[in-house]
C-alpha positions in Angstrom: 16.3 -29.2 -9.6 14.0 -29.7 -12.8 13.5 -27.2 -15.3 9.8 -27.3 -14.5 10.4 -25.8 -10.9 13.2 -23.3 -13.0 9.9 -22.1 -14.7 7.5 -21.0 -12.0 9.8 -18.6 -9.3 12.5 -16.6 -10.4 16.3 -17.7 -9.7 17.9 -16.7 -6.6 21.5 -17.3 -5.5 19.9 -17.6 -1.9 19.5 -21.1 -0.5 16.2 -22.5 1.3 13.4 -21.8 -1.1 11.6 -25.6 -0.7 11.7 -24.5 3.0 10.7 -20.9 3.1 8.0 -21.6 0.9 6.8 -24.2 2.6 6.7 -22.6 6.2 5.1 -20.2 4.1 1.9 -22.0 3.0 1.9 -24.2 6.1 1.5 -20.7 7.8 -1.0 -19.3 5.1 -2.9 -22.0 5.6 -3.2 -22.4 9.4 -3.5 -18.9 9.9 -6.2 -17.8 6.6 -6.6 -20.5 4.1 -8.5 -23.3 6.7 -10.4 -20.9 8.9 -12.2 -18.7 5.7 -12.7 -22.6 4.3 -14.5 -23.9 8.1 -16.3 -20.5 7.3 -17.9 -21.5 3.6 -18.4 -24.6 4.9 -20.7 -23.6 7.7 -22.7 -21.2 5.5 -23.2 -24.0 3.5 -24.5 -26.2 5.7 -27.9 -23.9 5.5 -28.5 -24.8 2.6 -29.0 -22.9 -1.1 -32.5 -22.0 0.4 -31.4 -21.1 3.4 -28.2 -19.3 2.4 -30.5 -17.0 0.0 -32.8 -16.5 2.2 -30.7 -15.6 5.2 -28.5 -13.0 2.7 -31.6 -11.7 1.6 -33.6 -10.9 3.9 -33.9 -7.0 5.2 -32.2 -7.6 9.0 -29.0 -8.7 6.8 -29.4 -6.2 3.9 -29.7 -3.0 6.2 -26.9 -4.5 8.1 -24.4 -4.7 5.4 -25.3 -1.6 3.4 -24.8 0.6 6.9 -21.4 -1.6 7.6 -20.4 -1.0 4.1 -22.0 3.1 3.3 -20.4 3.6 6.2 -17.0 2.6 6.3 -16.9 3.7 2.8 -17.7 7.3 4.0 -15.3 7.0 6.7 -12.4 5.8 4.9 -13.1 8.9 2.3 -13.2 11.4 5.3 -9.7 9.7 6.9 -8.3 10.0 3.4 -9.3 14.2 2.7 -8.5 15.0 6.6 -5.6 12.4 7.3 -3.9 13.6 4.1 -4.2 17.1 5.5 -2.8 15.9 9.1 0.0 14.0 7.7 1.0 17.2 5.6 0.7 19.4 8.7 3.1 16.9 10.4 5.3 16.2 7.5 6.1 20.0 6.3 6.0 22.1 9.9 7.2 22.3 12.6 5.2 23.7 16.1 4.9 23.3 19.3 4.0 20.2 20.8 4.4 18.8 17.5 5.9 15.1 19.0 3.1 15.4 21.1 0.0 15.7 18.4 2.1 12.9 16.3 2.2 10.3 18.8 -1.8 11.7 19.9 -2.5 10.7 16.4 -1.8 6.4 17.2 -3.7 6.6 19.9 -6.8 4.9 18.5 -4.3 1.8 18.1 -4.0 1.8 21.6 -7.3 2.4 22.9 -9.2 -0.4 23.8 -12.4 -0.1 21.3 -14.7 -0.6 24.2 -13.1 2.7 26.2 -13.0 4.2 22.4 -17.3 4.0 22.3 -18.2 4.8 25.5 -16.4 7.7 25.0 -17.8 8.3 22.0 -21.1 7.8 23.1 -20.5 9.9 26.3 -19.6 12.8 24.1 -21.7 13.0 21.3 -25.0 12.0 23.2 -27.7 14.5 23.2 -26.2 15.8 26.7 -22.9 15.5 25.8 -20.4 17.8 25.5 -21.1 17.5 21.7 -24.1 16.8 21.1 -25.5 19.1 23.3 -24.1 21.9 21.1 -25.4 20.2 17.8 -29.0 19.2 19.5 -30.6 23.1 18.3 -29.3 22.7 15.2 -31.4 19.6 14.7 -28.4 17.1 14.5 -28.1 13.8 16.3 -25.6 12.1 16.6 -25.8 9.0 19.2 -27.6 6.5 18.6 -27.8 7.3 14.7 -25.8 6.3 11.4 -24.4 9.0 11.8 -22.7 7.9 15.2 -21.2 4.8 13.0 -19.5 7.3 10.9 -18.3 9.0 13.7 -16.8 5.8 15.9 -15.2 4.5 12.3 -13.5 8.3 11.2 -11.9 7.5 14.6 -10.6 4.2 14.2 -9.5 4.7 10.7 -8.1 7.8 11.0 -4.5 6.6 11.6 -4.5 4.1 8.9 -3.7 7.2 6.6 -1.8 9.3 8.5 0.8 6.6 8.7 0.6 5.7 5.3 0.8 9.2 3.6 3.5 10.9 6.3 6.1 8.7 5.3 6.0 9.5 1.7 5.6 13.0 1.7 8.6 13.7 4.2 10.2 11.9 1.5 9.2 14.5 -1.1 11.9 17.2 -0.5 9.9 20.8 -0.6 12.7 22.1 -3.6 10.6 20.2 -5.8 7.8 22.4 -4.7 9.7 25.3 -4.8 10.9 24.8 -8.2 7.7 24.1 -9.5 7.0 27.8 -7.7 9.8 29.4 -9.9 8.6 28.1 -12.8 5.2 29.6 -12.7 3.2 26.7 -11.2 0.4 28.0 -8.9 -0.2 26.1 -5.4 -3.3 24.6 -6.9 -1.5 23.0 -9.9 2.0 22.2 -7.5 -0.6 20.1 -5.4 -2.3 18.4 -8.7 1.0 17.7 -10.2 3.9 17.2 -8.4 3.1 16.4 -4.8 -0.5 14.6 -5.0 1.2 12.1 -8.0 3.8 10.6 -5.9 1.4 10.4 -2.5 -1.6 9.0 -4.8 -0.5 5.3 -3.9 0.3 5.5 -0.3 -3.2 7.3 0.3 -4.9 4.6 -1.7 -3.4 2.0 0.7 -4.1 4.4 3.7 -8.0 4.0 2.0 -8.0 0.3 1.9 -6.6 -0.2 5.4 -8.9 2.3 6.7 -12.0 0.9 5.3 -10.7 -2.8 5.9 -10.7 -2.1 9.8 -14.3 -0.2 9.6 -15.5 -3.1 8.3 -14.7 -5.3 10.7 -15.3 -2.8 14.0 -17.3 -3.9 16.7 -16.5 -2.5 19.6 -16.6 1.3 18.9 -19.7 1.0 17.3 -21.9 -0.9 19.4 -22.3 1.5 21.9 -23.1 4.8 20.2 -24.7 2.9 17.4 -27.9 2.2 19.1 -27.8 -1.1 17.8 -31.4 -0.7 16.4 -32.5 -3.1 14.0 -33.0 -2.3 10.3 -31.7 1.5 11.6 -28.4 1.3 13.1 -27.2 -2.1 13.5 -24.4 -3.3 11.9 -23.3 -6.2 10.6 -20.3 -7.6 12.8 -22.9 -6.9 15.8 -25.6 -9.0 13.5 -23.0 -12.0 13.3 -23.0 -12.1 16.9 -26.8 -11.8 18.4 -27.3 -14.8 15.5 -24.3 -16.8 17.6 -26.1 -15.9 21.4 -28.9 -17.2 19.7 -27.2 -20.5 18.7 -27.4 -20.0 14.9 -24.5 -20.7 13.7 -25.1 -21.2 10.1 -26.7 -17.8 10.2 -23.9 -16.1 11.5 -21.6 -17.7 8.6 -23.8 -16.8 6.0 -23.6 -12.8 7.3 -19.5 -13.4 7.3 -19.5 -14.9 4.1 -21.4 -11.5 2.8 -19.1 -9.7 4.2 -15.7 -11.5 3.1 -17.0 -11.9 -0.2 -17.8 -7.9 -0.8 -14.6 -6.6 1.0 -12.3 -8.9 -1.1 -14.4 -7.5 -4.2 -14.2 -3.7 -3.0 -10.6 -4.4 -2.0 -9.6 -5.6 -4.8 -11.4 -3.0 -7.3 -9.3 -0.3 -5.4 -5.9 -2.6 -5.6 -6.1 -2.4 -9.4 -7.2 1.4 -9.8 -4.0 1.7 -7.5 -1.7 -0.8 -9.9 -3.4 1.4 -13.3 -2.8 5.0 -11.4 0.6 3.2 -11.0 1.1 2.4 -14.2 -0.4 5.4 -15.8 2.0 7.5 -14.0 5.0 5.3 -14.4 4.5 5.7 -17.7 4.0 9.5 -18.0 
């Protein structure tokens, strides 16, 4: 082995690096690399023209903000209530408790397409739901506001699953010491138990608003699907394929890749620099 290939991985007494590696980006690539590359190529066969005017025009910009506002807003509401379900589940114990944890992966399970009609069964204006918000002038179905809805959902366990783990390994004597050393419940939350969590609900955040982005069937049917109101962007991507426009349809997936990756990866490094900060600290 050269020193050159010394210099670029770290030394390992295991055996079969060439090989792992390689089955490694001969999976990488089969599976992300050369799909995401057909994907810029097709976008690209519109045409700088064409690819401009495609991204921005209205149909696409409404699309992507509600995709993206709303995800965002989802994954912030998973991450306040989902830490607040994980620390119910974590710190008590109740009856039925098994029985609310395992109710809590059910959205994995669910087919999305059973997920939105039930959604949309529920909080439509005769639903049980919406019914009871209709006098107080709210609407639910067929609104925004029902994208938020189908994505909190979806997301929810993203962040339960991510946080639980963590704080059932925080032992409650920390809490309690903090306690006997004067620290209020406010400042016990702010400084000992939130620190150590921060990173797992972070990547509860992440994967949350990853799979609202990306949601289809949930949505569709107590979105409304209403151009330039509640239509979202997957759902865009595919009335330009029924209509045989397949460049079109790249273009909107490029949009999308290209501003998850950059979201993603703005809340990857405030994770590494909370990381770091408190590593330091």
């Amino acid at each position: 082995m050269t020193a050159s290939v010394r210099r670029w991985r770290e030394p390992s007494i295991l055996p079969g690096f060439g090989l792992s590696f390689g089955i490694l980006l001969a999976a990488l690539s089969l599976i992300v690399i050369i799909p995401l590359a057909a994907l810029f190529v097709k976008a690209a066969s519109a045409g700088p023209g064409g690819f401009w005017a495609l991204a921005s025009s209205p149909r696409t910009l409404a699309a992507l903000k509600l995709s993206f506002g709303a995800s965002l807003i989802a994954a912030a509401i998973n991450a306040v209530f989902g830490l607040l379900i994980a620390w119910v589940l974590a710190r008590y114990e109740f009856p039925f408790r098994r029985l609310i944890d395992a109710a809590v992966d059910l959205p994995f399970a669910l087919p999305t397409a059973v997920a939105g009609i039930s959604l949309a069964a529920i909080y439509a204006e005769n639903g049980w739901v919406g019914a009871l918000l209709k006098p107080l002038g709210i609407k639910v179905g067929y609104t925004p506001l029902g994208v938020v809805v189908a994505l909190v959902f979806i997301g929810l366990p993203f962040v339960v699953r991510s946080v639980q783990p963590v704080l059932e390994e925080v032992q409650a004597d920390v809490e309690e010491a903090a306690a006997l050393l004067g620290a209020g419940r406010l400042r016990t939350i702010v400084q000992v138990i939130l620190p150590p969590v921060l990173p797992a609900l972070l990547t509860g955040f992440v994967l949350a608003f990853a799979r609202a982005v990306g949601e289809y069937g949930s949505v569709i049917f107590i979105a409304g699907n209403l151009p330039m109101v509640s239509e979202i962007a997957p759902l865009l991507i595919v009335i330009r394929l029924e209509q045989f426009d397949y460049a079109g349809a790249a273009v909107v997936g490029v949009l999308m890749l290209l501003a998850s990756f950059l979201l993603i990866l703005a809340i990857n490094l405030l994770q590494a620099w909370g990381s770091r900060r408190l590593g330091h600290g």
